[in-house]
BAFI-3210 file (N, C-alpha, C; in Angstrom, 3 decimals, decimal comma, padded with zeros to 6 digits):
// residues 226
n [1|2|3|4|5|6|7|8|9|10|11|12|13|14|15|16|17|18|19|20|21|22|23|24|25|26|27|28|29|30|31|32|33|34|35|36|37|38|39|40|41|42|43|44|45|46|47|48|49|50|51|52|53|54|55|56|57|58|59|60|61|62|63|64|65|66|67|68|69|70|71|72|73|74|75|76|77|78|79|80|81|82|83|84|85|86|87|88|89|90|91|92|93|94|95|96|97|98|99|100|101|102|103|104|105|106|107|108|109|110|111|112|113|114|115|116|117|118|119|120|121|122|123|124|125|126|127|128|129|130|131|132|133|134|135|136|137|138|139|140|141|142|143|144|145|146|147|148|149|150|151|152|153|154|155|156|157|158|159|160|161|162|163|164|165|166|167|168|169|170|171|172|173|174|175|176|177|178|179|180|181|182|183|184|185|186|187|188|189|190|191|192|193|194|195|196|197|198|199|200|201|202|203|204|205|206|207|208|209|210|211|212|213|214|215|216|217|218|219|220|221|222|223|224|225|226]
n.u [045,503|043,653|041,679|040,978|040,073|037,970|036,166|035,897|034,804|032,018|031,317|031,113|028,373|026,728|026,682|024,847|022,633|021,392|021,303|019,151|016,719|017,350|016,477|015,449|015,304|013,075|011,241|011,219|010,222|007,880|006,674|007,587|009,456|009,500|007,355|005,834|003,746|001,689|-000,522|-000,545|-000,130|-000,382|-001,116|000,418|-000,195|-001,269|-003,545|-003,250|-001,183|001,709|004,606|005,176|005,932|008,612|008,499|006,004|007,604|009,403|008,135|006,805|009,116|010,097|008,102|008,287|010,508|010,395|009,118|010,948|010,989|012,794|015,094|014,452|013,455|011,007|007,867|005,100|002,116|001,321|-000,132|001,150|000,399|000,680|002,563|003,627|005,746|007,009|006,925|003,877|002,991|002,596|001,805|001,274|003,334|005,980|006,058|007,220|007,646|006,578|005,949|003,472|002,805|001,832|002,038|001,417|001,924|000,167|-000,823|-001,381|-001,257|000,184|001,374|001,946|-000,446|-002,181|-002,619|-004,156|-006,641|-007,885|-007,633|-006,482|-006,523|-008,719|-010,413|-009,458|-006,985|-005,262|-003,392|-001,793|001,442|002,236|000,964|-002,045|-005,345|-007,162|-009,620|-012,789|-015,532|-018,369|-017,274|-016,018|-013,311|-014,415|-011,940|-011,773|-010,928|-008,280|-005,492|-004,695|-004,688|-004,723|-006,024|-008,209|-006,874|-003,809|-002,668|-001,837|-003,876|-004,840|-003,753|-004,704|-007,964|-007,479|-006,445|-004,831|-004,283|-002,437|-000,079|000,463|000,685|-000,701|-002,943|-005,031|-008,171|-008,679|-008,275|-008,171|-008,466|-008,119|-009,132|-009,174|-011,176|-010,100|-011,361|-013,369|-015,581|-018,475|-021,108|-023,243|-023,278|-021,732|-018,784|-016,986|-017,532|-016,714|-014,055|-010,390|-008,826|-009,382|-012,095|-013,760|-013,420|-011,889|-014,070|-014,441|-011,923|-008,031|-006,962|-006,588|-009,329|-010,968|-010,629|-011,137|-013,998|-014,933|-014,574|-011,915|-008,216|-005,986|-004,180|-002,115|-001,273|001,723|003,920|007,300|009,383|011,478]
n.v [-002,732|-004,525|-003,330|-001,081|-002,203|-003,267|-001,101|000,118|-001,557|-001,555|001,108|000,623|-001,028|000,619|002,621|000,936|000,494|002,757|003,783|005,071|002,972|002,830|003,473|001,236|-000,999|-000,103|-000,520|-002,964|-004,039|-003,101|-004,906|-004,469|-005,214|-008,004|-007,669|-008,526|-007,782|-005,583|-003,003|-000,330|003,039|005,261|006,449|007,357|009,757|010,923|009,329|006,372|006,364|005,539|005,830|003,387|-000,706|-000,592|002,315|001,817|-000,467|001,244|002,999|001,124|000,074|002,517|002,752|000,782|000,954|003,239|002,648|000,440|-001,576|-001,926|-003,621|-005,784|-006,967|-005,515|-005,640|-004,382|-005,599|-006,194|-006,431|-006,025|-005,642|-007,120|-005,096|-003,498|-005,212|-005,854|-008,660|-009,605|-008,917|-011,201|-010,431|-012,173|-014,055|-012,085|-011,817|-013,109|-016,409|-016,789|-017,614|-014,692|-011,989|-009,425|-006,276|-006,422|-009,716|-011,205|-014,097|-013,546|-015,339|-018,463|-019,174|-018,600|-019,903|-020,102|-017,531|-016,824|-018,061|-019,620|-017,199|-014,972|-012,314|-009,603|-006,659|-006,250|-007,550|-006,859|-004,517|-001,446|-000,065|001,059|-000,661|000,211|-000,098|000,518|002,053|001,344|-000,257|001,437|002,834|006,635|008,501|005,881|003,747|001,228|000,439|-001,579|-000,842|-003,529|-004,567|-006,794|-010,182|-012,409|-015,255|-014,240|-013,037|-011,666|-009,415|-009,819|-008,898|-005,473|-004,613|-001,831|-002,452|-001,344|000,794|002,138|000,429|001,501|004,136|006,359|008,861|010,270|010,508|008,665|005,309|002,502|000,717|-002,628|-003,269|-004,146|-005,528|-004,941|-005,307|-006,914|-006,795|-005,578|-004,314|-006,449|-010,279|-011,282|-013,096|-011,377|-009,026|-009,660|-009,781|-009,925|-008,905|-008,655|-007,156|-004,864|-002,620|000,650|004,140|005,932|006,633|007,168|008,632|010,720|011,526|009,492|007,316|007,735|007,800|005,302|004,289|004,384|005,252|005,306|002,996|000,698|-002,954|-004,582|-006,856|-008,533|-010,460|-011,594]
n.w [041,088|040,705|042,607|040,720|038,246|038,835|040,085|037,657|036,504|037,551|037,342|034,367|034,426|035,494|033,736|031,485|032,639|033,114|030,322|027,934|026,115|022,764|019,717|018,096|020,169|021,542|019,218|018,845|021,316|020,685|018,401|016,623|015,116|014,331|012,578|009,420|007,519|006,451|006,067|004,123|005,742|004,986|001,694|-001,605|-002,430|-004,518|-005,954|-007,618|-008,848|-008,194|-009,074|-010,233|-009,917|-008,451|-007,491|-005,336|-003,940|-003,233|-001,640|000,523|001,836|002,833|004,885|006,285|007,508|008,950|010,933|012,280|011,262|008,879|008,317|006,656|003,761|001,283|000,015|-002,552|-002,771|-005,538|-009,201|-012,443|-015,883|-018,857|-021,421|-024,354|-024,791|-022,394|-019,997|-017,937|-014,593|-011,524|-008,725|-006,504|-006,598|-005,888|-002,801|-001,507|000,565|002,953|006,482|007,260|009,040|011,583|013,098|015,589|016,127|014,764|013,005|009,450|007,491|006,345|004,184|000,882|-000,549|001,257|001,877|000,074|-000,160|002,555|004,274|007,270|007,550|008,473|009,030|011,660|012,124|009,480|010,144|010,070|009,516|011,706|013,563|013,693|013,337|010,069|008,996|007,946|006,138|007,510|009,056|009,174|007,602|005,155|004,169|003,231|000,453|-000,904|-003,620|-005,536|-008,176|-009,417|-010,143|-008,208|-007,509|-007,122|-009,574|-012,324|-014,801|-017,883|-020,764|-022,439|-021,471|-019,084|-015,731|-013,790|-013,802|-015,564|-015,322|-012,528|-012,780|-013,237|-012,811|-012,899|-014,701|-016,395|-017,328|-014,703|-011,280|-009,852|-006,885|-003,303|-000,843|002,704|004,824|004,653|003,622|001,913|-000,481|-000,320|-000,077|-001,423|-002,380|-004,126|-003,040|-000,106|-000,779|-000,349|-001,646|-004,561|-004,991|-006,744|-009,456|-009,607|-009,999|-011,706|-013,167|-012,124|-010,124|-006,775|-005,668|-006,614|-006,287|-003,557|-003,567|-003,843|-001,227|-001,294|000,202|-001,479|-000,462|-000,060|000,109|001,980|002,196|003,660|002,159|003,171]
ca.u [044,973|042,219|040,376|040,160|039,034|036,230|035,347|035,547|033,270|030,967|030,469|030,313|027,294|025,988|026,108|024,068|021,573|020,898|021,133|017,853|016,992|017,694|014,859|015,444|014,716|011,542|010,583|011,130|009,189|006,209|006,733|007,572|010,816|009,064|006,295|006,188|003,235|000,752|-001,410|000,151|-000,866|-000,596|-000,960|001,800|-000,965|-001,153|-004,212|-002,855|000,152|003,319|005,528|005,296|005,829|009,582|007,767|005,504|008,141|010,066|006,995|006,498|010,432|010,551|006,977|009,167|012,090|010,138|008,490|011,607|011,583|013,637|015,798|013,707|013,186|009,390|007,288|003,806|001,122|000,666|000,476|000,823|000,049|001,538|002,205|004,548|006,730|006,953|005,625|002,727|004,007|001,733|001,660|001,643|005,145|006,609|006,001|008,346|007,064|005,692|004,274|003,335|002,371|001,067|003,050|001,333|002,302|-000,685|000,292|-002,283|-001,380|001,655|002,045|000,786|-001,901|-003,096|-002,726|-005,171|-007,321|-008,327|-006,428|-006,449|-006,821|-009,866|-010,043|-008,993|-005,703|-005,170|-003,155|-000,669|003,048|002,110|-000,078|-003,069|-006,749|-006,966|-011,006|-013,588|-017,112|-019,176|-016,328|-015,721|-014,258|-014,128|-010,760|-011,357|-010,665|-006,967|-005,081|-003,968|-004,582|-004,951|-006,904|-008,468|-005,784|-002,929|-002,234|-002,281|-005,117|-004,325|-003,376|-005,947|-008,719|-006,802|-006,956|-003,610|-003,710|-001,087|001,199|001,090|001,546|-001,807|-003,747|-006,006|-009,361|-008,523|-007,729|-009,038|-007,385|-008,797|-009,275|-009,598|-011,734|-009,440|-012,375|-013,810|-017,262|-018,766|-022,842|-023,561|-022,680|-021,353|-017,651|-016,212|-017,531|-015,740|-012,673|-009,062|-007,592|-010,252|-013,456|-014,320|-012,406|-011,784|-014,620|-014,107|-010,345|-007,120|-007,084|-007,159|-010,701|-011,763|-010,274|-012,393|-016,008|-015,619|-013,964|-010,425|-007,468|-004,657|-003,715|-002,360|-000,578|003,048|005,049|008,616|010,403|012,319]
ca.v [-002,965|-005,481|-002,576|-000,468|-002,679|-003,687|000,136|000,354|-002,626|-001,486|002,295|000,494|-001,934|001,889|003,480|000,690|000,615|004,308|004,571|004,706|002,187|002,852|003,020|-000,318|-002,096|000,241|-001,109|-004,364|-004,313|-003,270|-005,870|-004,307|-006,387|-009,394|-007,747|-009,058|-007,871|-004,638|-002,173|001,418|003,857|006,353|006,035|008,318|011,514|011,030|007,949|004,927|006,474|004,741|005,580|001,885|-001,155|000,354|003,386|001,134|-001,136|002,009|003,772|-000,031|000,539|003,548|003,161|-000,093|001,525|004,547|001,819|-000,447|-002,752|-001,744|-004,652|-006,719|-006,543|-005,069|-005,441|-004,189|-006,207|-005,401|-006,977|-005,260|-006,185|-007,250|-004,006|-003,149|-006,264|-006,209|-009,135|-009,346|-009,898|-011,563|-010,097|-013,622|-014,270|-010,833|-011,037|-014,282|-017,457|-016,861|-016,811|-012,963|-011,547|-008,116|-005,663|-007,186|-010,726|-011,915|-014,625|-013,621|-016,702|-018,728|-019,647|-018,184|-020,880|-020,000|-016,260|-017,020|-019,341|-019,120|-016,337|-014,612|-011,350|-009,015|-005,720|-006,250|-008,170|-006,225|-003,625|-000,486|-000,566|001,093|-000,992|000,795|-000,401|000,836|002,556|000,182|-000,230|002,258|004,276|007,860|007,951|004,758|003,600|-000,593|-000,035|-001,404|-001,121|-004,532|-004,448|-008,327|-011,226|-013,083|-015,973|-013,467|-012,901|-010,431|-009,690|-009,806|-007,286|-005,112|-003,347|-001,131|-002,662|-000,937|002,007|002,476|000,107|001,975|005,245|006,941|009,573|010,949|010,789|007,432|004,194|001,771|-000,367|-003,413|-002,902|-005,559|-004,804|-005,092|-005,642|-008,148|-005,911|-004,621|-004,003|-007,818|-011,267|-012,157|-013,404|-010,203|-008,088|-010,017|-010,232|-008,716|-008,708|-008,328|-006,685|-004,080|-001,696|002,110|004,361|007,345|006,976|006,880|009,684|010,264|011,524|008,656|006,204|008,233|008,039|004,292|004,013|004,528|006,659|004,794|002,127|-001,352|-004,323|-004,808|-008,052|-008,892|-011,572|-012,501]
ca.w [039,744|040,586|042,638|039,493|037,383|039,859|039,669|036,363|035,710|037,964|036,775|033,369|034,128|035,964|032,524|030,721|033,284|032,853|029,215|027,447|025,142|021,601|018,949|017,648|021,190|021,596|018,586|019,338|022,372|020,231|017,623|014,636|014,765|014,215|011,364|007,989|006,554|006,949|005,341|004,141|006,655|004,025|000,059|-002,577|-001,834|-006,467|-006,242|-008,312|-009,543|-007,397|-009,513|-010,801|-009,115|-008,375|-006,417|-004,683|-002,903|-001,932|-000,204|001,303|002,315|003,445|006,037|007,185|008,343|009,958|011,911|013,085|010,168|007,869|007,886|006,259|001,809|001,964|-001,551|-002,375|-003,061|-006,987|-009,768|-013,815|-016,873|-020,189|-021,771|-024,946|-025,238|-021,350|-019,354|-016,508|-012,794|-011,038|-006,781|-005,801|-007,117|-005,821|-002,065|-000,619|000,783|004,195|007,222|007,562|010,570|011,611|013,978|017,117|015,789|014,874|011,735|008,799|006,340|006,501|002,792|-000,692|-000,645|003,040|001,577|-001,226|000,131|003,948|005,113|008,391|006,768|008,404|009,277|013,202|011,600|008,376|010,687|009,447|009,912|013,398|014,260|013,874|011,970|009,034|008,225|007,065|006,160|008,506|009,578|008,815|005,955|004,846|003,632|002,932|-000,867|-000,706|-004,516|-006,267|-009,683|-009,312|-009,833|-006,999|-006,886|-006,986|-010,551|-013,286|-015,487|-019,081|-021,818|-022,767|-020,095|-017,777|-014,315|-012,500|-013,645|-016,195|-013,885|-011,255|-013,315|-013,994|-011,947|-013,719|-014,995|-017,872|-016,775|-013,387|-011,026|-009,396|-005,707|-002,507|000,820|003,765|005,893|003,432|003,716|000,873|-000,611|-000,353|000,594|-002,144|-002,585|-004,726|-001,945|001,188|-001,365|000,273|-003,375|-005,680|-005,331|-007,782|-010,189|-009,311|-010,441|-012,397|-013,378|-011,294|-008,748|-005,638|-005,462|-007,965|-005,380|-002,373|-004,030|-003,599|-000,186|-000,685|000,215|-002,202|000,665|000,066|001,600|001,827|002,432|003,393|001,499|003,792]
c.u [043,630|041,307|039,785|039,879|037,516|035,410|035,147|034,827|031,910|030,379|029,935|028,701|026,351|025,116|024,901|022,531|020,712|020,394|019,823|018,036|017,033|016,268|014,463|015,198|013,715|010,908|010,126|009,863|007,661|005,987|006,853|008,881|010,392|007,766|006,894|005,244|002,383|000,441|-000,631|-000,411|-001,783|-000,560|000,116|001,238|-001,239|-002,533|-003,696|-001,746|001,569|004,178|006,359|005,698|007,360|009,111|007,109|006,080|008,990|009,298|006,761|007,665|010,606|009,474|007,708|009,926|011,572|009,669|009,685|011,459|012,221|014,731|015,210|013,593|011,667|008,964|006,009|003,036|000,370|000,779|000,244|000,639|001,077|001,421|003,640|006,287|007,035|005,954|004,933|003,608|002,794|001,665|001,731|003,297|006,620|006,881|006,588|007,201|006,154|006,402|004,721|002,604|002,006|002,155|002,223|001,522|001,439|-000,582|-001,021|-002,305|000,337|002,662|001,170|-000,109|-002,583|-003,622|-004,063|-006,094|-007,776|-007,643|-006,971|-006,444|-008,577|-009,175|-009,351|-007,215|-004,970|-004,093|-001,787|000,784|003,219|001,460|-001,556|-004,234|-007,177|-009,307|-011,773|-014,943|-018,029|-018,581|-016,325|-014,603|-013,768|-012,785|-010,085|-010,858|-009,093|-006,620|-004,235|-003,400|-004,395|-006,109|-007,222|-007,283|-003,833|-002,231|-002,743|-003,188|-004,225|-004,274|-004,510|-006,771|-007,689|-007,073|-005,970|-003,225|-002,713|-000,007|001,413|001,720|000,633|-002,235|-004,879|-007,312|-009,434|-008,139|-008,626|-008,042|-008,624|-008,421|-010,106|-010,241|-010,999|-009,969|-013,373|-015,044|-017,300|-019,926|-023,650|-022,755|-021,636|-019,521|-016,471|-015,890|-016,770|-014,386|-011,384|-008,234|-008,542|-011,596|-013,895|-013,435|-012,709|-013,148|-014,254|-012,638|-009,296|-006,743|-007,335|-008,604|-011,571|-011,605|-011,262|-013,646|-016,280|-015,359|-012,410|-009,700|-006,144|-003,777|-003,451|-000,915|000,633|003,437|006,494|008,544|010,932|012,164]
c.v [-003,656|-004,355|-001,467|-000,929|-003,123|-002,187|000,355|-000,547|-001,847|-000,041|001,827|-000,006|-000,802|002,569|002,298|000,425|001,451|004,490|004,198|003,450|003,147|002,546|001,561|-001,439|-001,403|-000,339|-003,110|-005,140|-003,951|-004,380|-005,950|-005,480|-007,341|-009,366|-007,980|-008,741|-006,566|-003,781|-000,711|002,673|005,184|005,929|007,613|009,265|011,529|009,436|006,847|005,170|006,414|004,664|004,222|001,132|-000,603|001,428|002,716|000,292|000,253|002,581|002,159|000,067|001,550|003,730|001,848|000,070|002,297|003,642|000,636|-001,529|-003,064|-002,878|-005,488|-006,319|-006,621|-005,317|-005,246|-005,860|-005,962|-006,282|-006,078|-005,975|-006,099|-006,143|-003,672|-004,336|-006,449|-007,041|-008,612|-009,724|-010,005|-010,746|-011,096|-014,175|-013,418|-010,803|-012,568|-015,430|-017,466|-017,416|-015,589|-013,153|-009,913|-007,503|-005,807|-009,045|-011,654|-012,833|-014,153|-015,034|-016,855|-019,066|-018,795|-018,836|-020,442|-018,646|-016,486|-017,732|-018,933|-018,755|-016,186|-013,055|-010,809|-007,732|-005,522|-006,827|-007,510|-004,733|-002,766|-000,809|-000,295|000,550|-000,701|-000,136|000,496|000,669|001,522|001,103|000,455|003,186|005,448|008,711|006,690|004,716|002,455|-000,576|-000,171|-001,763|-002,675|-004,558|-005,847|-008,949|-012,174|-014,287|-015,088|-013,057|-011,918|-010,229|-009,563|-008,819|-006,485|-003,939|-003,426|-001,643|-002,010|000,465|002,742|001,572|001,097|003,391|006,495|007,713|010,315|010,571|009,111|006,309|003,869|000,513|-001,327|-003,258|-004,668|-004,442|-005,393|-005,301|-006,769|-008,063|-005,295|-004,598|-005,235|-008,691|-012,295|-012,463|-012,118|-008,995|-008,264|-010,474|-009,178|-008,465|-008,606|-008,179|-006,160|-002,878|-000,570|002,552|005,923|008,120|006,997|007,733|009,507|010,566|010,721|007,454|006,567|008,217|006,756|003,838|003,978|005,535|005,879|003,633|001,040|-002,237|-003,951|-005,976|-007,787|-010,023|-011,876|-012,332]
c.w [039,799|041,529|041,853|038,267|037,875|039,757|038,468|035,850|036,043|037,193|035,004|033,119|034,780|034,224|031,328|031,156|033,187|031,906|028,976|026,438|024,371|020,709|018,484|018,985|021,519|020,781|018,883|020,664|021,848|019,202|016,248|013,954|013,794|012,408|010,435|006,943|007,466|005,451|005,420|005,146|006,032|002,612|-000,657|-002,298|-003,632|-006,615|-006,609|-008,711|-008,031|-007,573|-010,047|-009,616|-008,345|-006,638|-005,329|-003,506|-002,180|-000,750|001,079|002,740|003,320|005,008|007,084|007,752|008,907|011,017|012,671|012,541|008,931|007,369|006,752|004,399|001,966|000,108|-001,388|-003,323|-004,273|-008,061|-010,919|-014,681|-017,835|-020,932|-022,703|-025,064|-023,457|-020,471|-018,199|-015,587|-012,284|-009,268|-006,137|-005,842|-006,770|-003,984|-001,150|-000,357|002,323|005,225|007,175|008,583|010,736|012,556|014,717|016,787|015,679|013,208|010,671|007,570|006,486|005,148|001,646|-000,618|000,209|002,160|000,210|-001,262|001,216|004,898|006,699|008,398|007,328|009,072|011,495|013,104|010,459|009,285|009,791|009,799|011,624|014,042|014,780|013,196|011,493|009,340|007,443|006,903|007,266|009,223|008,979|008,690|005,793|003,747|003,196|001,644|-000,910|-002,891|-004,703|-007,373|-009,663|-009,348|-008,622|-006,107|-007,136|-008,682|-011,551|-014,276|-016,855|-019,251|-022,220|-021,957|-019,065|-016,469|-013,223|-013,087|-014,634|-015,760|-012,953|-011,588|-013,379|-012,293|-011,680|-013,917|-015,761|-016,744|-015,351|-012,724|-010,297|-007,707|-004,775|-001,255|001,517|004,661|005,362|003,504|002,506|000,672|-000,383|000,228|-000,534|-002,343|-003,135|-003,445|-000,912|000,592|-000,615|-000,947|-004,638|-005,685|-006,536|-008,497|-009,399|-009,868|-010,735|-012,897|-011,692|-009,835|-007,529|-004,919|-006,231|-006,384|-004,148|-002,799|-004,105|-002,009|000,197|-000,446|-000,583|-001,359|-000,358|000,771|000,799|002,881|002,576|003,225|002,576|005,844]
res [x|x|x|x|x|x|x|x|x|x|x|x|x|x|x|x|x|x|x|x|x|x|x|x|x|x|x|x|x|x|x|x|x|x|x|x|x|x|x|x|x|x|x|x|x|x|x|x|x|x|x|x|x|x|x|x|x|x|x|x|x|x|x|x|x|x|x|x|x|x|x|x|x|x|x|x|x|x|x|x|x|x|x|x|x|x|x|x|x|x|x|x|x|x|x|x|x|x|x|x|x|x|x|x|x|x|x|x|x|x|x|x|x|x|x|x|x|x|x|x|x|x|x|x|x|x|x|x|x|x|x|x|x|x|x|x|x|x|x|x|x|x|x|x|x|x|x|x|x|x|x|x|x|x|x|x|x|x|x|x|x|x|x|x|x|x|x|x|x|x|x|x|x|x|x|x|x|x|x|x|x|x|x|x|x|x|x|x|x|x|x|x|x|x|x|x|x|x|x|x|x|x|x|x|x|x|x|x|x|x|x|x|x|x|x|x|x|x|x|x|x|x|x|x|x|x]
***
């Protein structure tokens, strides 16, 4: 009895030697495990329309789990407006307490304040769920315009001028969202321009060729909560 369990240990500790890893420890070894925060690789393929904020965390969701972080509760980086007896959500309030980190584990801000204040946020850090950098200023095509629809310290613009789009609904020609550079480059030196959450509105309505004639392709950040 005790020399077939000695064989039978041993061909077991054979078979785990052999087996491959498993996607979830490949991932791991690249560091998605550990991410908490990145840039969409891809935007809905519809410009500003996300199917609301709703749509927005699932596409966040769904690029997290293709990447080996699916565990995690993922939210975009949006905020809407007061609209029809429904309040504003601010994007600051939506995306947990911190630290975030990148999928090579680099921390970009450890708290909402850091995050809004003197982040860690540039285009070499700003990376996709794969770990890629994300198209800036002088690249071909440029792709820094990331969607907010936010105000500079993370909050929603009032009722009134369109800044998101419809919430996150519009695609068309009407309406404008407020846009951040992810490379914190833009025509000048001035503050709006090196903003990651609030540069300059859309130009020419919600689309996705409205969003490309200033530099974007429908991109923006996503956080996990937890």
């Amino acid at each position: 009895m005790r020399g077939t369990g000695s064989l039978w240990l041993a061909a077991s500790m054979a078979v785990l030697v052999l087996a491959p890893a498993g996607p979830a420890q490949a991932q791991s070894a690249g560091g998605a495990a550990d991410m908490t925060f990145f840039v969409t690789s891809v935007g809905s393929g519809k410009g500003a329309d996300l199917g609301g904020l709703d749509g927005a965390d699932r596409h966040c969701q769904s690029l997290a789990q293709a990447a080996g972080a699916g565990g995690k509760t993922w939210r975009a980086y949006l905020s809407t407006q007061a609209a029809g007896g429904t309040p504003a959500i601010n994007a600051r309030d939506r995306i947990g307490r911190g630290p975030w980190q990148n999928a090579k584990g680099v921390v970009i801000a450890k708290d909402v304040a850091e995050l809004h204040g003197a982040n860690n946020l540039t285009k070499e850090t700003a990376l996709t769920e794969k770990g890629e950098t994300v198209k800036g200023r002088g690249d071909t095509p440029n792709t820094h315009d990331m969607l907010t629809g936010t105000q500079a310290d993370g909050t929603a613009f009032p009722p009134g001028e369109d800044r998101t789009c419809g919430n996150w609904t519009k695609s068309g020609t009407e309406g404008a969202v407020m846009l951040g550079h992810h490379d914190r480059m833009g025509l000048d030196d001035t503050p709006p321009a090196k903003s990651w959450n609030a540069s300059h509105p859309s130009r020419g309505g919600c689309s996705q060729d409205a969003l490309k004639s200033t530099g974007g392709a429908g991109l923006f950040y996503c956080f996990a909560t937890n």
